[in-house]
C-alpha positions in Angstrom: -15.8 41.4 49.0 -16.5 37.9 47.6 -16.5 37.3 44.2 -13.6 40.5 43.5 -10.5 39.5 42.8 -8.1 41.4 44.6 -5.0 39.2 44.6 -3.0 41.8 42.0 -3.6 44.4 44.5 -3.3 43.1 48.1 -2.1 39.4 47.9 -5.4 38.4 49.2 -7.5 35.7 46.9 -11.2 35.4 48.1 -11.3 31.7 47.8 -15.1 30.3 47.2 -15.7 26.5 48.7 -17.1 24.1 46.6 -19.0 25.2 43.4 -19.5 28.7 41.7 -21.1 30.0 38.6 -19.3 32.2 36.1 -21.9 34.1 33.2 -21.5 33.2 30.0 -19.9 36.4 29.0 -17.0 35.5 31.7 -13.5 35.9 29.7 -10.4 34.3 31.1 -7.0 35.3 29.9 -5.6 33.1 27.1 -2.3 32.1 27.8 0.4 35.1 29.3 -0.8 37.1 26.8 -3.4 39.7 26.4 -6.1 37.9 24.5 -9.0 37.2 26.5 -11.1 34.1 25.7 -14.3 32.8 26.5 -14.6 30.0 29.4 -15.8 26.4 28.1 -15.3 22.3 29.1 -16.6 19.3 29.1 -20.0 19.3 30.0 -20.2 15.4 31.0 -17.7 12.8 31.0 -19.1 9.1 30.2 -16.2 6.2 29.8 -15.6 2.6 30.6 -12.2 1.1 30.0 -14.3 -2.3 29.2 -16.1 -0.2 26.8 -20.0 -0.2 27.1 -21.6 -2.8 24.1 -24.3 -3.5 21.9 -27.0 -6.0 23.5 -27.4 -10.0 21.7 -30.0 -8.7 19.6 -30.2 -6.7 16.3 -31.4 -3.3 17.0 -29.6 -0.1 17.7 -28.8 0.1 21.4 -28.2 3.5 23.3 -24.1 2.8 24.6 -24.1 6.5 26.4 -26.2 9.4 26.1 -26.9 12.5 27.8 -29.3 16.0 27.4 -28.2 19.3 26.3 -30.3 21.3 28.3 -32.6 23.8 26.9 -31.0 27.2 25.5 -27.6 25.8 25.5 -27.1 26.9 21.9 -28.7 30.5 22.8 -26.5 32.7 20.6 -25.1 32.5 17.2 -21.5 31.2 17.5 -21.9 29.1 20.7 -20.1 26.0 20.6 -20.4 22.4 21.6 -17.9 20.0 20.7 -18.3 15.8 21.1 -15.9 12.9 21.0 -16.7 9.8 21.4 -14.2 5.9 21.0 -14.7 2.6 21.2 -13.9 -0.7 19.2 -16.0 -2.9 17.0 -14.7 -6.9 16.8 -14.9 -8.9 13.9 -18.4 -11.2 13.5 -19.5 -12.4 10.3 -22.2 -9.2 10.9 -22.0 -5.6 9.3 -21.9 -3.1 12.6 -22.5 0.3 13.2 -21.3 2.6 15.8 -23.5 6.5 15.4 -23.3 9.6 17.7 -26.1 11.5 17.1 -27.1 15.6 18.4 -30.8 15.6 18.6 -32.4 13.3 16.0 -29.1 13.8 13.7 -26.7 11.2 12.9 -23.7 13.2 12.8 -21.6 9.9 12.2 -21.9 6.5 11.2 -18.4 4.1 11.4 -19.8 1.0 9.5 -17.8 -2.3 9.7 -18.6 -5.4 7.7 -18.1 -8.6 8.0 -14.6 -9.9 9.9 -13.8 -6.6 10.1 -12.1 -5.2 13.2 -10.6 -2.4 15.3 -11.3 0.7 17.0 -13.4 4.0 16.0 -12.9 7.9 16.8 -14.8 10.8 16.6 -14.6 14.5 16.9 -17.4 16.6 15.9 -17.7 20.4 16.7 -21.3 21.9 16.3 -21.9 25.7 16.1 -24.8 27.7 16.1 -25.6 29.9 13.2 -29.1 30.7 13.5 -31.7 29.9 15.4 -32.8 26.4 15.2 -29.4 25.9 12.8 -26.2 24.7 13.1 -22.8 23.8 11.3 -21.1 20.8 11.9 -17.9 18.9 11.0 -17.3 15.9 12.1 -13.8 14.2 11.8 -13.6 10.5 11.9 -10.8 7.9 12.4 -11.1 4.6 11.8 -9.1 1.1 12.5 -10.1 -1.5 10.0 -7.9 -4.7 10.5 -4.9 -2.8 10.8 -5.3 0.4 8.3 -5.9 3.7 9.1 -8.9 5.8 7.3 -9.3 9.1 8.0 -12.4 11.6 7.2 -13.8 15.1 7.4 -17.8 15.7 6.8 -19.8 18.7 6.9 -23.0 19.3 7.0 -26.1 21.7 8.8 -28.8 19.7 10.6 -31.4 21.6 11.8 -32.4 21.2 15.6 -34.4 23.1 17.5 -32.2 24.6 20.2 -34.6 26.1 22.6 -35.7 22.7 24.2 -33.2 20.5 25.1 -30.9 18.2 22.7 -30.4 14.8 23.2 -26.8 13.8 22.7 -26.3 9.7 22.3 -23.9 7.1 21.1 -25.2 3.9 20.0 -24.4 0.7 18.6 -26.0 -1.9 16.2 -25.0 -5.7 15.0 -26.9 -7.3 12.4 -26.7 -10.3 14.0 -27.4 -10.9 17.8 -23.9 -10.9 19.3 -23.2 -8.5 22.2 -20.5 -6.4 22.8 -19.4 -6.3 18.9 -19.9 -2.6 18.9 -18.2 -0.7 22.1 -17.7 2.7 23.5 -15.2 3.3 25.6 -15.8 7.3 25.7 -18.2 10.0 25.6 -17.6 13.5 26.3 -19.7 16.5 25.3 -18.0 20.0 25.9 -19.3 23.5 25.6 -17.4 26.6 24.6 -18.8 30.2 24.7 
């Protein structure tokens, strides 16, 4: 019978070639134990170990960016969780590296002047309502050698019936490429 796992029983695993789906609901045991959690993962992977840059102009450039389709975020507690790295060189410019969900900017690593080094973040965003969600976002940040660390929350508001568009981006105010890169992008959902 395809799809019913009789392993336990017989020591026969129906194997399925190439791709399956699993519902939403799906649990998978957690660990040896008995807890049963539900399934999740990345939902894209985008990185470059050259790290993908800002263009030699001044406006805010699109580095990766992907779409959360529609009805993603379809019940209260759903998940999604985004981390995103790169580095930002020192130019006699202020830079910006953002990750946005939607039209939010759920973080903003700003670098002035000869300042250097590279630039983490990890947000997680849950649904709470429809059309709202809670976010933290934890950022680390390199500047010329010292470690800052921080932890905002907040509760942007996007409408999670169409789809969300998830980006990182970066911006020099003046026209030097590549001072703002992103090595990594990587949206995951968890049910």
């Amino acid at each position: 019978m395809p799809g019913f796992l009789m392993g336990p029983l017989t020591g026969f695993v129906d194997r399925m070639k190439g791709k399956g789906l699993s519902p939403a609901s799906f649990l998978t045991q957690f660990g040896g134990g008995a807890a049963m959690a539900a399934g999740g993962g990345n939902l894209a992977v985008f990185a470059s170990q050259v790290g993908v840059g800002n263009g030699a102009d001044t406006t805010e450039d699109t580095l990766f960016t992907g779409s959360l389709p529609s009805n993603s975020l379809n019940i209260v507690g759903r998940e999604l969780s985004i981390q995103a790295w790169g580095n930002i060189t020192a130019t006699s410019a202020t830079k910006n590296a953002r990750v946005y969900f939607g039209t939010t900017v759920i973080a903003n690593i700003a670098y002035t002047l000869a300042q250097t080094g590279a630039w983490l973040i990890i947000a997680t965003i849950v649904k709470t309502a429809a059309n709202q969600q809670a976010v933290v976002v934890s950022s680390d940040t390199v500047v010329s050698g010292t470690l800052t660390r921080s932890v905002a929350t907040f509760s942007p508001a996007e409408i999670d019936t169409a789809a969300i568009i998830l980006r990182v981006t970066g911006q020099s105010s003046v026209a030097t490429a590549n001072t703002v890169t992103c090595n990594g992008f990587i949206p995951a959902g968890y049910n």
